[in-house]
N, C-alpha and C positions, 0 to 999 in steps of 0.2 A: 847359799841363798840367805841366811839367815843374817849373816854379815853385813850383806847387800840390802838388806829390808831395814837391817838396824841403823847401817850409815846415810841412808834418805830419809829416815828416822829423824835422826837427829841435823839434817840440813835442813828439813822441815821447821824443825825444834828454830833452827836460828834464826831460819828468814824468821818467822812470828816473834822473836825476840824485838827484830827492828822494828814491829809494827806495833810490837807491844810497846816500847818504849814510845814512841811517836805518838801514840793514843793517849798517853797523859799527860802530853804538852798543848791537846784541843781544850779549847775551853767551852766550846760548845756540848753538853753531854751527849744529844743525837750522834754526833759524829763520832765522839769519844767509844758509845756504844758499837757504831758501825766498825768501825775498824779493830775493836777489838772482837766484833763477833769473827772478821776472817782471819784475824792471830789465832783465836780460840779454836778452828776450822783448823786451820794447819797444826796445832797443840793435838788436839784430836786426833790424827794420822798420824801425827810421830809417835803420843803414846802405845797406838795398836801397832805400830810397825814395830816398837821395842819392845811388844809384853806388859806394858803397864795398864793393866783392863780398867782399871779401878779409875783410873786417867781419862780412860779413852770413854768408859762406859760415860763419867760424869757430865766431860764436856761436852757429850752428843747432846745433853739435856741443858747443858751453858747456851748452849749456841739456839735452841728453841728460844730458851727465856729470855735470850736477849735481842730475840726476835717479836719477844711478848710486849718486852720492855719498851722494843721501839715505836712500837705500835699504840703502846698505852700512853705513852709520852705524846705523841701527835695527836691524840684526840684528848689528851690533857686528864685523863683521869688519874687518880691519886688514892685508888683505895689499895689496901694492903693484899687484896685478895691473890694478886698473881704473887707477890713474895713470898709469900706462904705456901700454896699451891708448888711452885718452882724447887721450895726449901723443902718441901716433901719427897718431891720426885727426886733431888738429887739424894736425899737419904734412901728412898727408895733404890735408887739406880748403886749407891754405895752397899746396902745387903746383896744385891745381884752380884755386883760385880767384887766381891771382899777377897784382897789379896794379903790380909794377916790387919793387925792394931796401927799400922803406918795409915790403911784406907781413913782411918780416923780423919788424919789430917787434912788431907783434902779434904772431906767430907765440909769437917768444920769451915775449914778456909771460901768454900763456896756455898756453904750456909750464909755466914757472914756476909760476904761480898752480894750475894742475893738478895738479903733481907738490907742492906744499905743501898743497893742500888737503888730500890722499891722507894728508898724515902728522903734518901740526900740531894744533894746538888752535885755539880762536877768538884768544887772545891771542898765539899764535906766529906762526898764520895772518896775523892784522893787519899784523906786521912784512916780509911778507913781498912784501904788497900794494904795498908803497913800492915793491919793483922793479919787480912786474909792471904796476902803473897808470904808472910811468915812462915805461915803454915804451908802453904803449896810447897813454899821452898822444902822445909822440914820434909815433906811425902817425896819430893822428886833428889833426895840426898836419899832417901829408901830406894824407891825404884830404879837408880842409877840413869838419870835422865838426866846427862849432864848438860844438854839444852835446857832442858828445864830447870836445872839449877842456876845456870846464864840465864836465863831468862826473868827470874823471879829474883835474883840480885840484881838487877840493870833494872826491873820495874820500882824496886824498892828504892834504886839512888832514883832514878827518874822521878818517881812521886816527890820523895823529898825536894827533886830541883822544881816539878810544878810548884810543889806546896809555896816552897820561896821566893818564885817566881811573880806568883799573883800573891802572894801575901804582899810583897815589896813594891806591888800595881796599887794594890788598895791603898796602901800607909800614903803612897807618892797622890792616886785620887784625892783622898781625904785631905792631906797638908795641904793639896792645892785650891779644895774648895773652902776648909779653914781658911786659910790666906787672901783667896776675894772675898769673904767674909767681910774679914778683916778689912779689906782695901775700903768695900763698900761703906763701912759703917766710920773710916775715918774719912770719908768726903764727905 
């Protein structure tokens, strides 16, 4: 049985990989949020299906706050008080659930990723991801959650390809309004 709870575990683990990745190619962040609240939903049940509590316990409180997050986006408020609040509860949910000095990492990795969602955009947000999936990654090489280890190297190239992606939208907007600039001011 335990075979059988750890291999829908980890198919779990995969599907969320494809949704994780797909999530940092939106550029809207509502939707960015959205879809990775039900990666982070499926991340969830593979952790507790493998024994990773410290995983399972975290993300049950990922998936409120990013439930906080999308709410507080819609009615446009911008105070710090939910990133804070959110960044407590998961330290909180990390003493409950301490599966040895690896819980750290996570811990850290969605401190991080909390307190920037609270305050970035999708394109700052992005950059920000490279620390916090660092660290995930780091926790899921502990708990042998080798979805989660696919999952959090495929989010880290993915970031990278958004980052490049709209970095290389911007440079191409920018030349192009430079250049009718330009046009305008020599007629």
């Amino acid at each position: 049985m335990q075979i059988f709870s750890t291999s829908i575990g980890h198919v779990l683990g995969f599907i969320s990989v494809g949704l994780f990745f797909y999530s940092y190619q939106c550029t809207e962040k509502r939707k960015l949020m959205v879809i990775q609240t039900i990666a982070t939903a499926l991340s969830c049940v593979q952790y507790l299906l493998i024994g990773a509590f410290s995983g399972f316990a975290l993300n049950v409180v990922c998936i409120i706050r990013n439930a906080a997050f999308y709410y507080r986006d819609k009615y446009k408020r911008t105070d710090l008080l939910i990133p804070i609040l959110f960044s407590l509860s998961i330290a909180a949910a990390s003493i409950f659930s301490w599966e040895g000095i690896h819980s750290l990492l996570i811990t850290l990795g969605l401190v991080v990723n909390t307190m920037c969602m609270g305050v970035f955009d999708a394109k700052d947000f992005r950059k920000t991801i490279l620390i916090s999936s660092s660290l995930i990654l780091l926790y899921n090489v502990f708990a042998f959650s080798y979805s989660g280890i696919l999952s959090e190297s495929i989010s880290l190239i993915s970031v990278v390809i958004g980052m490049l992606r709209y970095s290389g939208t911007q440079k191409t907007i920018h030349v192009q309004a430079q250049t009718q600039t330009n046009q305008r001011a020599a007629a």
